[in-house]
N, C-alpha and C positions, 0 to 999 in steps of 0.2 A: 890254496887247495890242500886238503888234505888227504892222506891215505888212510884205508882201513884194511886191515892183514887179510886175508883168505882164510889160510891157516892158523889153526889155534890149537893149543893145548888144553884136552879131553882132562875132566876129572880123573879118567881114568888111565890118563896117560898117554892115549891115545894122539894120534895128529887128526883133527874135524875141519872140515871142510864149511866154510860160511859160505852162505850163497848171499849175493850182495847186486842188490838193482838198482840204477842210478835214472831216474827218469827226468827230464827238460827238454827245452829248445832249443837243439845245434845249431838251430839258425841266429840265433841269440848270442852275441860275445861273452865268454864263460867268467873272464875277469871280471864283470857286471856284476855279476849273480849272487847271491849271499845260498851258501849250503844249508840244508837243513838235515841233520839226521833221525831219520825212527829207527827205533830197534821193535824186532818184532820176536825178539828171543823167548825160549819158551823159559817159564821160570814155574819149577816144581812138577808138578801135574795141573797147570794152568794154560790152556790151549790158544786160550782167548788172545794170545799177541801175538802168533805167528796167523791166525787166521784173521784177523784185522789188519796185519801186514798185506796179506795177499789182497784181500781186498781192497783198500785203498789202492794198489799198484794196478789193477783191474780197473776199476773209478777213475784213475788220471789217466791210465793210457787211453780209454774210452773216450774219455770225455775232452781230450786234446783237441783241438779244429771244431768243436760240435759246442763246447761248453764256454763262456766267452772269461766265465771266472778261475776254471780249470786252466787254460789256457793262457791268461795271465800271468797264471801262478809259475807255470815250467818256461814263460819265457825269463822273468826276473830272479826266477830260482832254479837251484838243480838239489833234486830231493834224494837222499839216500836212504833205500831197504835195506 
């Protein structure tokens, strides 16, 4: 397993705060799991990857217990936003 900072350093110097979502199945043994990560970072004036992050995280939380392929997905893996 690995970690991802919170805290980053701003172009501008600044300290930015990541917001970081980890979706799977606690029921699931986490040593199992192969991680995957998305970045949903915004890059320039391009919106389009933080708003396809949300979504997807919207799409698996949903579709957890209802979806039988969603559902596969977060037991054998754990996905990081």
């Amino acid at each position: 397993m690995f970690s991802i900072k919170h805290e980053v350093q701003c172009s501008d110097g600044e300290t930015c705060i990541l917001d970081i979502v980890t979706l799977t199945d606690v029921q699931s043994p986490s040593e199992d799991k192969v991680q995957v990560y998305i970045s949903g970072a915004l890059h320039g004036n391009e919106r389009v990857g933080p708003h396809a992050t949300y979504y997807l995280i919207e799409m698996l939380a949903n579709g957890f217990g209802h979806d039988e392929y969603i559902t596969n997905l977060l037991k054998t893996r754990e996905i990081i936003l």
